[in-house]
DOKEDO-956857 format. One record per residue (C-alpha): x, y, z; chain. Coordinates in steps of 0.001 Angstrom, whole numbers, plus 500000, padded with zeros to 6 digits. Example, Ala and Ser with C-alpha at 12.3 -4.5 7.8 and 13.67 -1.06 7.14 Angstrom:
BEGIN
{{512300 495500 507800} 'A'}
{{513670 498940 507140} 'A'}
This chain:
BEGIN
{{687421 611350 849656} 'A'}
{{684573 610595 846813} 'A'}
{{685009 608173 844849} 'A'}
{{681867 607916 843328} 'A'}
{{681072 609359 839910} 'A'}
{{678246 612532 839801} 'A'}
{{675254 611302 837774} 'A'}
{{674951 613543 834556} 'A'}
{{672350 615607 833672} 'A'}
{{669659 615067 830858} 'A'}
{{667548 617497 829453} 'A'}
{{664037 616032 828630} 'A'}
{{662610 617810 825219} 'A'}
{{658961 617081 826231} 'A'}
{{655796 618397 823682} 'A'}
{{654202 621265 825357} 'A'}
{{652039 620221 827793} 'A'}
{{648848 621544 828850} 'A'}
{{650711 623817 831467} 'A'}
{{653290 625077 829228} 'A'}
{{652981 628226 827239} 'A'}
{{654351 628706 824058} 'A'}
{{655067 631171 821369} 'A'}
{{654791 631106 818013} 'A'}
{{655164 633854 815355} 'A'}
{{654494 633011 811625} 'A'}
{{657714 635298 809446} 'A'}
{{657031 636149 806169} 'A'}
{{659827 635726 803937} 'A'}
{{658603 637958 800906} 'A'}
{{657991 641290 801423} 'A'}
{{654764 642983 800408} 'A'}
{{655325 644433 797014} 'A'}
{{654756 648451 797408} 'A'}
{{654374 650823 794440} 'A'}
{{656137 653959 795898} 'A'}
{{659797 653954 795807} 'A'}
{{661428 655001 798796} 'A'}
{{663953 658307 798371} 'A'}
{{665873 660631 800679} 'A'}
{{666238 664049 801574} 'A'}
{{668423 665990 804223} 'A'}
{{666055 668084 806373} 'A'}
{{666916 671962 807782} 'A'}
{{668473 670242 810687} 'A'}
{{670492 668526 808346} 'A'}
{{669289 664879 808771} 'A'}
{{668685 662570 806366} 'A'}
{{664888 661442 805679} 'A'}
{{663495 658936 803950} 'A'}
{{660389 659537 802349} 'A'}
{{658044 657752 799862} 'A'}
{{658124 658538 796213} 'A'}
{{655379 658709 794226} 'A'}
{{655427 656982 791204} 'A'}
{{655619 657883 787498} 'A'}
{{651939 658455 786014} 'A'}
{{651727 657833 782547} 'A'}
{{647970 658991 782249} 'A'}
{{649239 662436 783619} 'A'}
{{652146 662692 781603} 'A'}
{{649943 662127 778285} 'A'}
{{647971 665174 779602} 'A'}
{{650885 667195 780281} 'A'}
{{652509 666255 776975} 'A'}
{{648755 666028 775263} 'A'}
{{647488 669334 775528} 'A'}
{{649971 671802 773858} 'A'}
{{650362 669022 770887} 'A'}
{{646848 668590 770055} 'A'}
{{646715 672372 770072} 'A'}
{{649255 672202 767356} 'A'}
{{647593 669290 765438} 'A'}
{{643739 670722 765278} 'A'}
{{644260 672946 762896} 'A'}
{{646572 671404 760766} 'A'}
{{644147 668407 760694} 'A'}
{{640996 670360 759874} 'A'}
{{643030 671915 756923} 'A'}
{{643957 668551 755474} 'A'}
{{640446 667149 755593} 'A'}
{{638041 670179 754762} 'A'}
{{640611 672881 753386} 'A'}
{{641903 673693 749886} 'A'}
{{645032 673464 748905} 'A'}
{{645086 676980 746764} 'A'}
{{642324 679447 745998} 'A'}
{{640672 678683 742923} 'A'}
{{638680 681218 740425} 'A'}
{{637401 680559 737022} 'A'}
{{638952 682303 733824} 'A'}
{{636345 682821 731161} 'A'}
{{635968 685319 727890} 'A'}
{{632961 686215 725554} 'A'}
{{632086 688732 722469} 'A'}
{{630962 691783 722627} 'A'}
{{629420 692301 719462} 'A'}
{{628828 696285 717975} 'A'}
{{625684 697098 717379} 'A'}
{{623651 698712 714101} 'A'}
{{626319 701656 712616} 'A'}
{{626498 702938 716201} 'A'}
{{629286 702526 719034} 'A'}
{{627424 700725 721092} 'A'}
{{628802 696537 722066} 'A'}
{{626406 694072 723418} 'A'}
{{627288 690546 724422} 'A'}
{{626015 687729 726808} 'A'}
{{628236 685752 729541} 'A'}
{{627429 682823 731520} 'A'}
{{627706 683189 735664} 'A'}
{{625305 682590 737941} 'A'}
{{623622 684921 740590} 'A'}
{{625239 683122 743644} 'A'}
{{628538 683906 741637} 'A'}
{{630991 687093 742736} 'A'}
{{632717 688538 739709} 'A'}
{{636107 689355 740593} 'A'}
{{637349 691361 737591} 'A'}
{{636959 692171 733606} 'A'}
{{638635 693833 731034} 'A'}
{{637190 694678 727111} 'A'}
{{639955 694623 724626} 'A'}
{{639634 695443 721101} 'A'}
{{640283 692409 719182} 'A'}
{{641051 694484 715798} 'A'}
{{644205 696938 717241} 'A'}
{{646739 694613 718922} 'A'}
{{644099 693709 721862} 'A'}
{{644588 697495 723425} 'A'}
{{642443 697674 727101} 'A'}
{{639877 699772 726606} 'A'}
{{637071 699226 729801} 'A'}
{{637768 697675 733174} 'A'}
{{635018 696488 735658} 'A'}
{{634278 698812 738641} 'A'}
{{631747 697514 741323} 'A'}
{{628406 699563 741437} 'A'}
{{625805 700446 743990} 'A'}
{{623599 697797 742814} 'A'}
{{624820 693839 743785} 'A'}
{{624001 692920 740368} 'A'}
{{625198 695653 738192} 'A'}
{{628908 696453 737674} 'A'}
{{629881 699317 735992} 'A'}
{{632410 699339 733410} 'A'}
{{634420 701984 732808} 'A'}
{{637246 703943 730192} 'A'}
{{639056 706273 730480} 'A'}
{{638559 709893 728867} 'A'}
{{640817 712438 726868} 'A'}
{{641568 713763 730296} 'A'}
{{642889 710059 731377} 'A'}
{{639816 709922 734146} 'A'}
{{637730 707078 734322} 'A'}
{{634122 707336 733288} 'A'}
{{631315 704925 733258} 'A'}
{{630938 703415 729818} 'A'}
{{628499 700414 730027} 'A'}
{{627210 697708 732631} 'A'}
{{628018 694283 733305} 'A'}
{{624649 692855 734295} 'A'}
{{624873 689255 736720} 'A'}
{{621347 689079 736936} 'A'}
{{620453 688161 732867} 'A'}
{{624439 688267 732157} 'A'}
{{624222 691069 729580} 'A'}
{{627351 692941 728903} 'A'}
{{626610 696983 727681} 'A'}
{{629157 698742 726344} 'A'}
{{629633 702605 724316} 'A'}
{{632161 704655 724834} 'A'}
{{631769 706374 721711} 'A'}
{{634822 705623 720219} 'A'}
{{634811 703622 716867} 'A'}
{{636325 699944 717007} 'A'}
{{636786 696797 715323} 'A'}
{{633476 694884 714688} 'A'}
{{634066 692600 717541} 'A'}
{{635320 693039 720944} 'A'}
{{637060 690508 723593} 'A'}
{{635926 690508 727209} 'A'}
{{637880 688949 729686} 'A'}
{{635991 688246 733314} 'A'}
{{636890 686053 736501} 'A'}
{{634772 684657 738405} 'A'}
{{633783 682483 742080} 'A'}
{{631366 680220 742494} 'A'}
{{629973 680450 745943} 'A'}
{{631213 676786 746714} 'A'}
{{634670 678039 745865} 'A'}
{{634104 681357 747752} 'A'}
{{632703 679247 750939} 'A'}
{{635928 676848 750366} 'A'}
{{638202 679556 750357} 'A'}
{{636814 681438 753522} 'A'}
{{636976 678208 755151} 'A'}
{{640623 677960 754324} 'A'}
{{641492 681216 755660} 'A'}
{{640094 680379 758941} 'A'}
{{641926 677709 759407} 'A'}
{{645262 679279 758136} 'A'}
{{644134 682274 760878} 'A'}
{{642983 679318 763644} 'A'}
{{646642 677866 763134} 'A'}
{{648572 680649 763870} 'A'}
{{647236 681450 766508} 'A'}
{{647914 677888 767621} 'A'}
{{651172 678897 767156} 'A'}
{{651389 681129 770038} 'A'}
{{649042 679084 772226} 'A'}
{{650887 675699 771785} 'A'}
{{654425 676746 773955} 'A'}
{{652581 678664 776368} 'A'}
{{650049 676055 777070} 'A'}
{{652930 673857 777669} 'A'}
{{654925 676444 780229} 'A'}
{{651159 676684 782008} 'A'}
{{651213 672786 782419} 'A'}
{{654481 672318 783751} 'A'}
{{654610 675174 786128} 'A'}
{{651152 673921 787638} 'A'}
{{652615 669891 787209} 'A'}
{{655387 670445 789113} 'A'}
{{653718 673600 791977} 'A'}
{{650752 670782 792831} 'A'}
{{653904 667971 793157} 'A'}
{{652416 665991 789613} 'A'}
{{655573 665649 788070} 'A'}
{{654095 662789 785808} 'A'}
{{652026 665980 784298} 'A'}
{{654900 668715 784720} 'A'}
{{657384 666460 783185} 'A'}
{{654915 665946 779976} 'A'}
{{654566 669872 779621} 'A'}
{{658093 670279 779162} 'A'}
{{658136 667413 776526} 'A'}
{{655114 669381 774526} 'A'}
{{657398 672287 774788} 'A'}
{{660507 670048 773044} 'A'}
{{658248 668808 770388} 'A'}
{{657066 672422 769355} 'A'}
{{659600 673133 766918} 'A'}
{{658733 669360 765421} 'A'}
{{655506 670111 765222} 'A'}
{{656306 673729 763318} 'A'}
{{658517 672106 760864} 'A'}
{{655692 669465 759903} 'A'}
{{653023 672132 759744} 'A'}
{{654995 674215 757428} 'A'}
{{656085 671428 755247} 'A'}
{{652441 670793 755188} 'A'}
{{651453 674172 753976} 'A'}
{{654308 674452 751216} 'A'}
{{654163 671076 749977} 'A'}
């Protein structure tokens, strides 16, 4: 029999000696920030894989979205700055003034060579203003014809209206009041460039009208076939804003 106690044991925690190998691993508590977000899909085989989402690109979507609006927006911006709001003309009259004991009228009108006559009428001033002569373009640039109408109810030449000195001829041999009223309209060729420049644009927007929504269909079928959804996803909201866009513009061209 032992009647003596065992010793215990003691464990010695000792610094690492020259002899002793240790290991040491540094753990970083905060993950790495990442710009993807991570999604998942079930494969053909019917697992479930996690892949890497690409994130939302802001500069593509303005593209996407960009494109069919300003397509929209050109035109009606170039008619606000450098179109006119209505076509303009210039109403003006003069006297035609009977000449000798004869039937002959002569009078003088102010409009300049540059200037396209767009009508005139001769009315005489003693019966109730009756229309006696209309204006009736000529071969010359600068000579319009006038003309009345016969005892068969044809038209026949009857005078000239001259642009060149602005000297009105008339005689149709009929017998009037001393004086006679002519009526003419007329465009400057600032107001004739203004207006042609209108009509383009009018003619550049509609067309814009067509382009705009299938612009946007173009984007976001190629957006979304390349995998940009940023862009794909900003062609679709071009398409939404199209009828916004179509209500402004023709607000615009009423108002």
């Amino acid at each position: 029999m032992i009647d003596k106690k065992p010793e215990s044991i003691t464990f010695a925690m000792n610094p690492p000696g020259d002899n002793e190998t240790t290991l040491t691993a540094a753990v970083n508590e905060t993950p790495s920030p990442t710009t993807n977000e991570q999604a998942y899909m079930i494969s053909p085989t019917g697992e479930v894989v996690a892949f890497q989402k690409s994130p939302f690109d802001w500069k593509q979507f303005n593209i996407g979205a960009g494109i069919p609006i300003m397509i929209m927006l050109i035109p009606i911006i170039l008619m606000a700055v450098f179109g006119e709001d209505q076509y303009g003309y210039n109403e003006e009259n003069a006297t035609l003034s009977k000449t000798g004991d004869g039937t002959a009228y002569i009078g003088q009108i102010d409009i300049g060579l540059d200037d396209e006559l767009l009508g005139c009428w001769i009315y005489d001033g003693g019966d109730g203003q009756s229309g006696i002569a209309r204006c009736e373009g000529g071969d010359d640039d600068y000579v319009v014809e006038l003309q009345s109408r016969n005892e068969e109810r044809n038209w026949e030449i009857t005078g000239y209206f001259n642009l060149q000195n602005g000297t009105v001829y008339f005689d149709d041999e009929s017998s009037y009041s001393e004086t006679l009223l002519l009526y003419y309209d007329y465009e400057t060729e600032e107001e004739l460039a203004d207006y042609e420049r209108t009509v383009f644009f009018e003619e550049l927007f509609f067309v814009a009208c067509w382009v705009s929504p299938l612009s946007a269909v173009v984007v976001s079928i190629v957006g979304y076939t390349k995998g940009n959804n940023s862009m794909g996803t900003g062609g679709i909201t071009g398409l939404c804003l199209y009828p916004l866009l179509s209500l402004f513009a023709l607000l615009f061209f009423v108002l």
